[in-house]
C-alpha positions as CSV (number, residue, x, y, z in Angstrom):
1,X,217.8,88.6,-41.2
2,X,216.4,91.6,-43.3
3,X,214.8,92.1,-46.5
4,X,216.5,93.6,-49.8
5,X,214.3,94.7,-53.1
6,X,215.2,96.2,-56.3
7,X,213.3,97.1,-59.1
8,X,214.3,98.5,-63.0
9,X,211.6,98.4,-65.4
10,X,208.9,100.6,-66.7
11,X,206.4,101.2,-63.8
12,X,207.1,103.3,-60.8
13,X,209.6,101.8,-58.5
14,X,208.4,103.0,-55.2
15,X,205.1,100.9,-55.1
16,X,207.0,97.9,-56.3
17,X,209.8,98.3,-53.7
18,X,207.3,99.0,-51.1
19,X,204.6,96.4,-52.1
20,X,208.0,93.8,-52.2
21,X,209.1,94.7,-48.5
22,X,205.6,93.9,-47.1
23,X,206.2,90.7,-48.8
24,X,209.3,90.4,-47.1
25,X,208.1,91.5,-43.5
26,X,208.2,88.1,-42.2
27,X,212.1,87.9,-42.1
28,X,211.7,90.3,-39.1
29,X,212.9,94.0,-39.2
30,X,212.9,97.4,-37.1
31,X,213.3,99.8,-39.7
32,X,213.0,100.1,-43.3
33,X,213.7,102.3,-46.2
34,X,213.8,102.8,-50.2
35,X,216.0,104.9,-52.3
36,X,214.8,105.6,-56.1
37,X,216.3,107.6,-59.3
38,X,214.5,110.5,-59.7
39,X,215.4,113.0,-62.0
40,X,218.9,111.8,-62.3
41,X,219.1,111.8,-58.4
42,X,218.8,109.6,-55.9
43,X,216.1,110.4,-53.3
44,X,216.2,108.3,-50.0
45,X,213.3,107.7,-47.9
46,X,213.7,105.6,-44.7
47,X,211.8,105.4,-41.3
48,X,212.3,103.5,-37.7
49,X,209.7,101.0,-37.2
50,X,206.8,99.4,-39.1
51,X,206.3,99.6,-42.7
52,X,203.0,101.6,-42.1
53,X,205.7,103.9,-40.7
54,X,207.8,104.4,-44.1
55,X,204.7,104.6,-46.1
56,X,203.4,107.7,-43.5
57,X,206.7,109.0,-44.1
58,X,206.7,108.4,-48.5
59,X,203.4,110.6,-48.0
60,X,205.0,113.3,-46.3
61,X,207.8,114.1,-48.1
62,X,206.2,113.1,-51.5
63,X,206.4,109.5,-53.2
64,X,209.8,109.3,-55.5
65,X,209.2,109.3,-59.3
66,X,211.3,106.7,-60.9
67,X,211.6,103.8,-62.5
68,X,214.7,102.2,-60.7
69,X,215.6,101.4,-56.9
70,X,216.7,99.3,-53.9
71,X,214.8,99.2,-50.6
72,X,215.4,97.1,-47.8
73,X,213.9,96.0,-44.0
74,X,216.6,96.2,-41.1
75,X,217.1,93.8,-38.2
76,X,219.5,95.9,-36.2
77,X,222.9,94.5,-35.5
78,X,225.2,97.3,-35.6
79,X,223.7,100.9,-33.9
80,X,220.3,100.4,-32.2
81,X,216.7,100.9,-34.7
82,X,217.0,104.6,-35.7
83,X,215.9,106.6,-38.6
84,X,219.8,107.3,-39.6
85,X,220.8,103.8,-38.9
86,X,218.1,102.3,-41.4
87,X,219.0,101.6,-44.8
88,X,219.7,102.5,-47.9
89,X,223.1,104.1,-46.9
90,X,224.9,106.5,-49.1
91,X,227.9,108.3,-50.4
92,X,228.5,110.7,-52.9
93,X,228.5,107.9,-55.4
94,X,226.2,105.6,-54.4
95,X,223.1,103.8,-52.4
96,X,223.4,100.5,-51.0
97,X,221.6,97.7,-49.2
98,X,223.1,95.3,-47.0
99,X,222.3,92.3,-45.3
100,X,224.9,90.4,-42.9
101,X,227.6,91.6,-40.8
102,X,230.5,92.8,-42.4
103,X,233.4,91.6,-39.4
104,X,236.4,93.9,-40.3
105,X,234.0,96.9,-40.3
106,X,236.0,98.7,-37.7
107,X,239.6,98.6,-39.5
108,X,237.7,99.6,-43.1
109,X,236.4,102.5,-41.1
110,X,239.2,103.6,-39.2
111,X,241.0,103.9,-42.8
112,X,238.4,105.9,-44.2
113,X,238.6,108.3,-41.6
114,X,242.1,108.4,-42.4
115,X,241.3,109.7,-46.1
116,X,238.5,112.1,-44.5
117,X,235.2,110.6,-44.7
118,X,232.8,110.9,-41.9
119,X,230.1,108.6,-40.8
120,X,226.5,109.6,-39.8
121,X,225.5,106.4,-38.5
122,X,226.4,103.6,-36.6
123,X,226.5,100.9,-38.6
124,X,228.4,98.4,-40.6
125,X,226.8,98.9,-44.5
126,X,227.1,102.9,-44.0
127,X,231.1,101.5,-44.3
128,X,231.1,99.5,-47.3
129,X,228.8,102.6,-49.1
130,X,232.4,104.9,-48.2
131,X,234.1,102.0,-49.2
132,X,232.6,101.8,-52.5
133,X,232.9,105.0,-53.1
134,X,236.6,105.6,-52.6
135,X,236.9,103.1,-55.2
136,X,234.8,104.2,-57.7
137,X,236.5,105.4,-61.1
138,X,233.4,105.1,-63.0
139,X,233.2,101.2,-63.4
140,X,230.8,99.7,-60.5
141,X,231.9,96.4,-61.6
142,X,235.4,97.5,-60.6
143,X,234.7,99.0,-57.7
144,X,232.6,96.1,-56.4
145,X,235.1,93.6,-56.9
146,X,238.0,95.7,-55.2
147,X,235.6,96.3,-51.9
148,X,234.8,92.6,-51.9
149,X,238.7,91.6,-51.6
150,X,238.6,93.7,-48.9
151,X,235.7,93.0,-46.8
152,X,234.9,90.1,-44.6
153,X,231.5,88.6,-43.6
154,X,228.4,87.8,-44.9
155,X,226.4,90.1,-47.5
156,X,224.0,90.6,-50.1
157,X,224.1,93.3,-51.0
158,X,222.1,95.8,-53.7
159,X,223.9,98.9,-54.9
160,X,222.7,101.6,-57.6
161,X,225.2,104.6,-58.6
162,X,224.4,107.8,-59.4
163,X,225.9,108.1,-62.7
164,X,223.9,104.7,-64.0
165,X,220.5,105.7,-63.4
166,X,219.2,102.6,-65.1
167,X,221.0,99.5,-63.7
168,X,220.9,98.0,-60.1
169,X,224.2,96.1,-59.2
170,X,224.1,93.0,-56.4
171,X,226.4,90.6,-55.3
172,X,226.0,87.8,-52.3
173,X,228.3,85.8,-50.0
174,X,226.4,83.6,-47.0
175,X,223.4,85.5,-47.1
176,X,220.4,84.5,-49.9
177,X,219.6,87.3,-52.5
178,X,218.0,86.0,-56.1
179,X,217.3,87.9,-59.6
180,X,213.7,88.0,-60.7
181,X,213.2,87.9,-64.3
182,X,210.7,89.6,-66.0
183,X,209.3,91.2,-69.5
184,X,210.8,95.0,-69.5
185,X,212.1,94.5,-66.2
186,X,213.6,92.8,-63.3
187,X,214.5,92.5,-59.9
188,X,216.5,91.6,-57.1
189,X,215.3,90.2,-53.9
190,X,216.0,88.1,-50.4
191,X,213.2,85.7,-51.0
192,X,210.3,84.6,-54.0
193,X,207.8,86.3,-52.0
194,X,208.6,89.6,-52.8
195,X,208.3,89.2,-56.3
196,X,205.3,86.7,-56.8
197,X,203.1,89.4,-58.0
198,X,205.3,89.9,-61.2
199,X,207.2,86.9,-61.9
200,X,208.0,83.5,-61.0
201,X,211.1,82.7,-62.9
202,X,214.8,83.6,-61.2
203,X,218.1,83.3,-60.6
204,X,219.8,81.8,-58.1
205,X,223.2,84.0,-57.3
206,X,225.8,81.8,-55.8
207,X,229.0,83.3,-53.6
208,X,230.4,86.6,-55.1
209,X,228.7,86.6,-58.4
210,X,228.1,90.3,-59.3
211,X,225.5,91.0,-61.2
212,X,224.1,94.0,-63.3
213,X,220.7,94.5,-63.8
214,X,218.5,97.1,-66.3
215,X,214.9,96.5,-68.1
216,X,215.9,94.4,-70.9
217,X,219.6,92.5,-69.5
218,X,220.5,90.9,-66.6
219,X,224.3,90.4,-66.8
220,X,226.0,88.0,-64.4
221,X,230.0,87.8,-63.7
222,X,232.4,85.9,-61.7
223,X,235.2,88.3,-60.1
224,X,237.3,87.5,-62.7
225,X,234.4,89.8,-65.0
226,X,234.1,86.2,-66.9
227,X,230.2,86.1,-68.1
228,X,228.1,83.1,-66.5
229,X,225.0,81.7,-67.7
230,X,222.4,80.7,-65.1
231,X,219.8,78.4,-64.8
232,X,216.3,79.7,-64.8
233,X,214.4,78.0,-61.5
234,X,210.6,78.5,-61.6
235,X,208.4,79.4,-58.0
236,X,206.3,76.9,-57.5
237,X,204.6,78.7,-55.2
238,X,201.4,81.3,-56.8
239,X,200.4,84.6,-54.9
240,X,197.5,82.9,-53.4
241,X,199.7,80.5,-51.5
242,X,201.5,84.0,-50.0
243,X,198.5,85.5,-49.0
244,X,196.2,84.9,-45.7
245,X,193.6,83.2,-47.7
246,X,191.2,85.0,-45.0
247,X,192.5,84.0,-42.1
248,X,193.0,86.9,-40.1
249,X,196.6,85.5,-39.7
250,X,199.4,83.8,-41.7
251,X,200.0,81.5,-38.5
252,X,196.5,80.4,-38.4
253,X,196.3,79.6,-41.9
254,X,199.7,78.0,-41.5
255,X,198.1,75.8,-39.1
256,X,195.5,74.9,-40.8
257,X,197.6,73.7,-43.8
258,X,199.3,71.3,-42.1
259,X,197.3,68.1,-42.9
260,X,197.7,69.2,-46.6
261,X,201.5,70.1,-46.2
262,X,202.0,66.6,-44.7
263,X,200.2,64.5,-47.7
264,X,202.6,66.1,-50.3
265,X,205.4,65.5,-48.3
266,X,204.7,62.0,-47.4
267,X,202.6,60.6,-50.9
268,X,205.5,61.1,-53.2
269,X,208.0,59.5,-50.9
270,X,206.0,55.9,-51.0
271,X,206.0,53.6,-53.5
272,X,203.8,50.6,-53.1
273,X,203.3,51.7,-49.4
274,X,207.0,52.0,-48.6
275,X,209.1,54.7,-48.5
276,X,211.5,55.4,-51.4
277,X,214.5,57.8,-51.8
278,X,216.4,58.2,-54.9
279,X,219.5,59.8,-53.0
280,X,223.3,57.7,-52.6
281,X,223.0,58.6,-49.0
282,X,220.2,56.4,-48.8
283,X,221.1,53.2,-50.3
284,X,220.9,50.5,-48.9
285,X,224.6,49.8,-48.5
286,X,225.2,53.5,-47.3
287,X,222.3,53.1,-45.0
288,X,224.0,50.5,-43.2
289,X,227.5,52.0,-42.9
290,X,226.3,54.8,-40.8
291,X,227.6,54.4,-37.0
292,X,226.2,57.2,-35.7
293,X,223.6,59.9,-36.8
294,X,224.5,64.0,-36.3
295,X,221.1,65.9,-35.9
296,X,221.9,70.0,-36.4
297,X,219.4,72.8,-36.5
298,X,218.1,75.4,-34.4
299,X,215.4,76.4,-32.5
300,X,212.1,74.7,-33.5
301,X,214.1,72.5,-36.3
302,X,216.2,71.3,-33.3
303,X,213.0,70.7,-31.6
304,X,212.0,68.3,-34.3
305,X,215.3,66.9,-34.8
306,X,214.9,65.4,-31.0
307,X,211.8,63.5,-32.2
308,X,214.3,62.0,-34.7
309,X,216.8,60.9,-32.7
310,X,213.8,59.1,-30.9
311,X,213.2,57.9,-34.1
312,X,216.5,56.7,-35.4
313,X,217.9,55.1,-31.9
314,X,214.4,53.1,-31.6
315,X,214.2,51.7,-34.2
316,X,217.4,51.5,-36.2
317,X,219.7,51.2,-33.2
318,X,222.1,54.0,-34.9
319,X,223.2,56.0,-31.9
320,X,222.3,59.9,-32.8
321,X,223.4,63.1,-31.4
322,X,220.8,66.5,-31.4
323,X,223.3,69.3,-31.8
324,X,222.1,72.8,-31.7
325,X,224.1,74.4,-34.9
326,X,225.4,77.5,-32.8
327,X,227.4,75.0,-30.5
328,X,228.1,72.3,-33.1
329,X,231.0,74.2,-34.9
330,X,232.7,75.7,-31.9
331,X,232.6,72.0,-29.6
332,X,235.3,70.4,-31.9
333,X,232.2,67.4,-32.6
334,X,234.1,64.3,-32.7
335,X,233.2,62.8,-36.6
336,X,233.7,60.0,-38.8
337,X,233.6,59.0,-42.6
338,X,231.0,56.8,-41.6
339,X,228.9,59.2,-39.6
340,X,226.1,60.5,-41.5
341,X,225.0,64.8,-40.9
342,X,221.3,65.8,-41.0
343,X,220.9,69.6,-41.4
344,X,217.9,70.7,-40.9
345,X,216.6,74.0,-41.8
346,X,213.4,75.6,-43.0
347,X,215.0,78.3,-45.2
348,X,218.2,76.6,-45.6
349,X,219.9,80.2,-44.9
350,X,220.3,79.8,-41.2
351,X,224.0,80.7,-40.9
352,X,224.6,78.6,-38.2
353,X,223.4,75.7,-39.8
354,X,225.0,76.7,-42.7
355,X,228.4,76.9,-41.0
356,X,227.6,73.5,-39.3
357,X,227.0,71.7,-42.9
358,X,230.4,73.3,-44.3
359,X,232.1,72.0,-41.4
360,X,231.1,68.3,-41.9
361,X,231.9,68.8,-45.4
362,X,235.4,70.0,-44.2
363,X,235.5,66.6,-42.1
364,X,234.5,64.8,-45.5
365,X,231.3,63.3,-43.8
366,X,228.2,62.7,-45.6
367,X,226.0,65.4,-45.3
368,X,221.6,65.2,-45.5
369,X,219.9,68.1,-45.8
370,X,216.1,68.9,-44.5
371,X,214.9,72.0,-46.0
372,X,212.1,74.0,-47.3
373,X,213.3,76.0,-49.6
374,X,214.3,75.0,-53.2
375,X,217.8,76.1,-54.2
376,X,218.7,77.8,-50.9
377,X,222.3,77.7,-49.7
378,X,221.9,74.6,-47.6
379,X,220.1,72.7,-50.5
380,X,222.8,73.4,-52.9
381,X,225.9,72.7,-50.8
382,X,225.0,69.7,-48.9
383,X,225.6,66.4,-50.3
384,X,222.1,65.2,-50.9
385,X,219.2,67.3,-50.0
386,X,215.3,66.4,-48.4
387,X,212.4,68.8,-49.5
388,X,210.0,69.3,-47.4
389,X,207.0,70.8,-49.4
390,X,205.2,72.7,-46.6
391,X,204.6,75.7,-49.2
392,X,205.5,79.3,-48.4
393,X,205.6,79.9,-44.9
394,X,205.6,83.6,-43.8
395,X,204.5,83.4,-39.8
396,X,207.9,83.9,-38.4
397,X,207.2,81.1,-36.2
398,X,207.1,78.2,-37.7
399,X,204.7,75.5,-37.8
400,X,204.1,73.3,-40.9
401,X,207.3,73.5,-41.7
402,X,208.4,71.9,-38.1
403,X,205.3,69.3,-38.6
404,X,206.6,68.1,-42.1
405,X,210.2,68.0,-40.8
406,X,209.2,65.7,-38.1
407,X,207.2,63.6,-40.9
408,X,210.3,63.5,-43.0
409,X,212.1,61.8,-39.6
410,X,209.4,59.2,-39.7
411,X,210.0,58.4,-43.5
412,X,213.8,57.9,-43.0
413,X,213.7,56.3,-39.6
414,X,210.8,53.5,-41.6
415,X,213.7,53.1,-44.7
416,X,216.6,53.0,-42.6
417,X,214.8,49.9,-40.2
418,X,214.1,47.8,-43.3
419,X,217.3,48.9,-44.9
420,X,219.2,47.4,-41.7
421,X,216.6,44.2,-41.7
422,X,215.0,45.8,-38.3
423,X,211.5,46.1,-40.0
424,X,210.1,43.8,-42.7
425,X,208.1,45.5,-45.7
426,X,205.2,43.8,-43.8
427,X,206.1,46.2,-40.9
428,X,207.0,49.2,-42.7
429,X,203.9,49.5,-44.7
430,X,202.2,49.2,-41.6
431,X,203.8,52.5,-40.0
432,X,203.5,54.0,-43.5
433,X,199.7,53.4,-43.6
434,X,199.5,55.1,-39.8
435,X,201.3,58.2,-41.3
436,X,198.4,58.4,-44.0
437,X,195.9,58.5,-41.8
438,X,197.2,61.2,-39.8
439,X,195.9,64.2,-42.2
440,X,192.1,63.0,-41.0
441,X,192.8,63.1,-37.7
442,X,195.0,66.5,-37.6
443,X,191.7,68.3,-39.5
444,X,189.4,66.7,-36.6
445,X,191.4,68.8,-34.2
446,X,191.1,71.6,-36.4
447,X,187.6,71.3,-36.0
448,X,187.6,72.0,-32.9
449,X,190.0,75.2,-31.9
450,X,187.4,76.9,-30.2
451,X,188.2,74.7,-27.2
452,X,192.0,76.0,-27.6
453,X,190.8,79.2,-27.5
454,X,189.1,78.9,-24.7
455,X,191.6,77.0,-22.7
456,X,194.2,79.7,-23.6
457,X,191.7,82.5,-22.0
458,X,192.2,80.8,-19.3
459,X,196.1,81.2,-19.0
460,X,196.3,84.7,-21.2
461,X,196.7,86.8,-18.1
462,X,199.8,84.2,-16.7
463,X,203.5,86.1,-16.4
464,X,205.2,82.6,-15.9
465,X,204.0,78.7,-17.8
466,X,205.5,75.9,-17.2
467,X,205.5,72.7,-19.8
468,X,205.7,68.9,-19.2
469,X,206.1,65.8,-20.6
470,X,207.9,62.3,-20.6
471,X,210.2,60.8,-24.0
472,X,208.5,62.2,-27.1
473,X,206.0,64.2,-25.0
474,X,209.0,66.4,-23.8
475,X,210.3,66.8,-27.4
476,X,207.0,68.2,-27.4
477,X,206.8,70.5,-24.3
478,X,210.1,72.5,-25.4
479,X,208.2,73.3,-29.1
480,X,205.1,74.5,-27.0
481,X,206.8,76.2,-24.8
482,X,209.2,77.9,-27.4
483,X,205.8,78.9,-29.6
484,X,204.1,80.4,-26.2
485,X,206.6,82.5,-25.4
486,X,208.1,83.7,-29.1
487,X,204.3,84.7,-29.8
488,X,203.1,85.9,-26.4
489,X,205.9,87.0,-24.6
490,X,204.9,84.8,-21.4
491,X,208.1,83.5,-19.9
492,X,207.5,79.6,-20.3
493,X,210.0,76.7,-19.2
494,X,209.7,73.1,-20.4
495,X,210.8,70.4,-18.3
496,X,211.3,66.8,-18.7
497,X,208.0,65.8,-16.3
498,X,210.6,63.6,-13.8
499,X,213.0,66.4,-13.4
500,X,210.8,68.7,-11.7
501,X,211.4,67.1,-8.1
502,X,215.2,67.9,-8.8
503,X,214.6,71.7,-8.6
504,X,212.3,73.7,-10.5
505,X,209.2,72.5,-7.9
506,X,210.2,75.3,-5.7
507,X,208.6,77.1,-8.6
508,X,205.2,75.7,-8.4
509,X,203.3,77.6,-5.7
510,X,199.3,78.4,-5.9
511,X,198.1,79.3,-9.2
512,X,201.0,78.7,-11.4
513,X,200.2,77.6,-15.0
514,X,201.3,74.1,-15.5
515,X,200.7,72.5,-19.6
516,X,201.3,68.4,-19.4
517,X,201.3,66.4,-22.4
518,X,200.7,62.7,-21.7
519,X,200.4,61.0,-25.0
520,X,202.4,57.9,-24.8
521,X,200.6,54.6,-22.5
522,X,204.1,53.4,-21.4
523,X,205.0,56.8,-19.6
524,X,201.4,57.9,-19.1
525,X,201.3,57.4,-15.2
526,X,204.6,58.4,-14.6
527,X,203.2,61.8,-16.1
528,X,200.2,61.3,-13.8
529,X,202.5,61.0,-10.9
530,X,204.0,64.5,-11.8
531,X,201.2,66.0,-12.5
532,X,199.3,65.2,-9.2
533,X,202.8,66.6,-7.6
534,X,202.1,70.4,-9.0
535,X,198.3,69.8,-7.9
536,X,199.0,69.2,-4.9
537,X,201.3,72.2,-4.7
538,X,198.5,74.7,-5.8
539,X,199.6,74.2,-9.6
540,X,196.4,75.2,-12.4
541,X,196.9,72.3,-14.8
542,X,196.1,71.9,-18.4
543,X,196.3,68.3,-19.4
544,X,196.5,67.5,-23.2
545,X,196.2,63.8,-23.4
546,X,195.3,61.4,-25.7
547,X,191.6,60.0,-26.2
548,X,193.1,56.5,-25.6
549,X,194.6,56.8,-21.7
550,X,192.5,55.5,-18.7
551,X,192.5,59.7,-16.9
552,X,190.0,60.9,-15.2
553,X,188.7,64.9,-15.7
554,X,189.4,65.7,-12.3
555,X,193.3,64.6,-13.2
556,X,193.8,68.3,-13.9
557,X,191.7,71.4,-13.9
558,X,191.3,71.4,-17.5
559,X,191.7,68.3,-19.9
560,X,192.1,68.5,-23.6
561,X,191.7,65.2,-25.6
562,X,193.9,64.4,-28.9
563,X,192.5,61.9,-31.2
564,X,193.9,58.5,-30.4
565,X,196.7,56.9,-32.8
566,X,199.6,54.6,-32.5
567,X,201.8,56.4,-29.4
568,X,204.9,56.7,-31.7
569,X,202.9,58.9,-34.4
570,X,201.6,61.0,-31.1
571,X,203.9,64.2,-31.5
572,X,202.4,64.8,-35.6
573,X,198.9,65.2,-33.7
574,X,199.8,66.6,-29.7
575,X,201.6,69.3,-31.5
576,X,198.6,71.6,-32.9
577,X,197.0,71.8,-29.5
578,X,200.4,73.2,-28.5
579,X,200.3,75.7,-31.7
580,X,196.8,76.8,-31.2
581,X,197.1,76.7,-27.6
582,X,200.0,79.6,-27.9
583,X,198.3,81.2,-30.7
584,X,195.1,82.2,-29.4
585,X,197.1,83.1,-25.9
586,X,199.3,85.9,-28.4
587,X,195.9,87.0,-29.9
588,X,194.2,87.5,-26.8
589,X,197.2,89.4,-25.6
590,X,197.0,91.3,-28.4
591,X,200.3,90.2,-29.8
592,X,201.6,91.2,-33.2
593,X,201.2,87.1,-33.8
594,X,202.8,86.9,-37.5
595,X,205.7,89.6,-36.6
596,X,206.8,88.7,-33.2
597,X,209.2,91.7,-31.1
598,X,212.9,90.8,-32.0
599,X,212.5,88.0,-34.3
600,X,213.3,86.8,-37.7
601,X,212.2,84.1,-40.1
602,X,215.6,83.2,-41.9
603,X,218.2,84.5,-38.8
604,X,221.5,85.0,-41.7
605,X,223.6,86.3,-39.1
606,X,225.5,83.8,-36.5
């Protein structure tokens, strides 16, 4: 849930470490830190808090002068945010990086004691730096491999010794690092957007593959010391896609790409105006095998897994499950050969996820991934993999990402119907053609945010929200709700819009925020019903609705109208009201919108 960096080349390593963990901010952190060789030394730098905060400090004591280092953001896990707890972490021998939780830490410690090392801080990585050194003989290959048969957990980890002042050793297991390859130099790093600004090509490292880095080699082994040869992947992504672009946010510009991330991710999926996929999984004769559908993510990707099991139990009569990866593993699911296991993840590192897909695997079910990131650990490991397209996203909470995820739904809920005879191609093409025309319409309510903006003044000032809605409209309500409060820091319930009378309307007294969504005609004065229950109960309603229902303004105190389209569709349109709506509310709070208290983009750690 942190960022790693590491730099050897020719320029000064300090500006690309540092410039590289801004990159990385979005992964959420509470304290960061570099360590560079200088002078055949290793000088450590490292601060509690922001990065502005390491840089004031890197001014204070003097920049380091050197040409290799490491540096890394923290996400504190073990020992609360503190200048000694941040990373690097050191020995005599050695600096080192870490991210994940290393579970035995407490034994390995205890032992080290034994031989009469002593620990500064509180933390897991300060461990495996007096672990490493009471190995060390001179070889860090050596070394690294007799700590890893030692340790368990997850960990990438980035490691430079004091007696090979040119070379930066790494090694992974369950939590992402890559090699960045460049001319004179090269790099290591949690995710592509920390080294955009000097390369594009990389390595992938898979599980416990140690490599060794200086300007001109990059040497990769298995623990056996056998040499590997890698394949070279290429960032699709330029710097321009990384950057704000203006916007005085990533998560507005985020936003705002959304019609555009949902064209490239639906275009290349139709052929002659139905959908195509190239995967075994979804043949035809696979396709109608499945008895039942597993849906596991977490958080928002859970969030747009309900809208699939909408989806799939509509109109392909599979029964499907929403399972929220955490619990899946540790509920003993109950799984079949002819079940079929959609993981979805936007970084394809969430651990719980990850954990989830191996455990399918385990059970031999067919497993689908949903991801956004090309060659991450859930891409690679599941059995046929989904991309998503949605571009770089570096808000911490997500938003084109969860749109194009709920797109992809659509797509295999269409192929699976005509697969099973449930749609004709007559019918498909149809829905298809919708889904095309939803771009236009998502950049006609972009055209009009002001009236979010001004509808979230209204509600800035609340300490408690409440969100409603009916069928797809909930699915809806709990994304809101989750955005508002991640971003803003308003406590904010959703509700399924009939369960309020079964409790939670002791709740609603005068004044208290209420958000309904009423987009779909069959449920829309049921919704009506519920929301003339917290009127009359002193509620202040916001109504987003769509153009096409028969409500009148004074439904609610405030009505915001979504651009009319078939009801099923609804959620890929109702759900950047939502987004803005809980945007503006953060910036108007003066919320830290992109880098929200406590949270983290790609959460490696269960």
């Amino acid at each position: 849930m942190c960022g790693i960096v590491g730099y050897v080349g020719k320029q000064q390593a300090s500006d690309i470490l540092v410039n590289g963990l801004r990159k990385l901010e979005y992964r959420g952190y509470d304290s960061s830190g570099i360590a560079v060789f200088e002078q055949g030394q290793i000088k450590v730098i490292k601060a509690k808090g922001r990065m502005d905060d390491l840089e004031d400090k890197i001014l204070e004591l003097g920049k380091p002068k050197g040409v290799c280092g490491i540096g890394h953001t923290r996400w504190a896990t073990h020992g609360e945010p503190s200048d000694i707890n941040s990373h690097p972490h050191g020995s005599k021998t050695l600096s080192i990086v870490h991210n994940g939780i290393i579970e035995n830490y407490l034994e390995l410690k205890a032992r080290l004691e034994a031989h009469g090392y002593v620990f500064e801080s509180e933390t897991d990585t300060e461990v495996l730096a007096k672990l490493l050194d009471y190995f060390y003989e001179g070889n860090p290959f050596e070394a690294i491999k007799r700590v890893l048969h030692r340790v368990h957990g997850s960990y990438a980890l980035g490691m430079i010794f004091k007696d090979h002042p040119d070379q930066i050793f790494a090694v992974r297991k369950d939590s992402p690092l890559i090699v960045g390859l460049g001319t004179d130099e090269n790099f290591i790093a949690s995710d592509i957007p920390a080294i955009l600004r000097y390369t594009k090509n990389y390595y992938l490292l898979e599980e416990n593959e140690i490599v060794t880095l200086s300007d001109q080699n990059v040497l990769i082994q298995n623990l056996d010391g056998e040499m590997l040869t890698k394949e070279v992947f290429t960032a699709k992504w330029d710097l321009e896609a990384a950057e704000k672009g203006g916007f005085p946010h990533f998560m507005l510009k985020e936003i705002f790409e959304q019609p555009e991330a949902l064209r490239k991710t639906i275009s290349p999926r139709l052929k002659n105006g139905l959908p195509e996929f190239e995967l075994d999984l979804l043949q035809q004769d696979a396709v109608n095998r499945y008895q039942k559908i597993h849906i596991v993510a977490c958080g928002t990707a859970m969030h747009a897994g309900m809208v699939g099991k909408a989806l799939f139990e509509k109109w392909t009569r599979i029964p499907t499950d929403v399972a929220i990866a955490s619990e899946f593993r540790y509920n003993d699911p109950i799984l079949s050969k002819e079940d079929l296991v959609i993981i979805v993840s936007q970084s394809g590192e969430t651990a719980d996820t990850l954990a989830a897909l191996r455990l399918a695997k385990q059970r031999g079910v067919p497993t689908l991934a949903i991801v956004n990131v090309v060659g991450s650990s859930i891409a690679r490991e599941a059995d046929g993999v989904l991309y998503t397209w949605a571009g770089p996203e570096i808000a911490v909470a997500s938003t084109k990402a969860y749109t194009v995820q709920i797109s992809m739904f659509y797509l295999l809920a269409f192929h699976f119907a005509r697969m099973r005879k449930l749609f004709t191609d007559e019918e498909t093409a149809v829905y298809c053609q919708k889904m095309l025309e939803i771009p236009e319409k998502m950049n006609e309510i972009l055209q009009h945010t002001d009236e979010c903006k001004y509808y979230a003044s209204r509600f800035q000032n609340s300490s408690d929200l409440f969100f409603i809605g009916r069928g797809l409209d909930y699915s809806m309500s709990l994304e809101g709700s989750l955005k508002l409060k991640e971003i803003s820091y308003i406590h904010s319930e959703a509700y399924a819009a009939g369960e309020l009378k079964h409790g939670t309307i002791s709740l609603i007294t005068d004044r208290v925020p209420v958000v309904a969504l009423m987009t779909q005609p069959k449920l829309y004065e049921k919704t009506l019903s519920n929301v003339k229950e917290v009127k009359t109960r002193g509620a202040c309603v916001l109504l987003m609705a769509s153009s096409g229902l028969p409500v009148s303004e004074e439904s609610a105190d405030y009505i915001l109208w979504i651009p009319e389209a078939d009801d099923i569709l609804m959620p890929l349109l109702s759900v950047i009201p939502l987004q803005l709506f809980a945007y503006y509310t953060a910036v108007l709070r003066g919320c830290d919108v992109d880098k929200p208290r406590n949270l983290a983009k790609s959460v490696t750690v269960e």
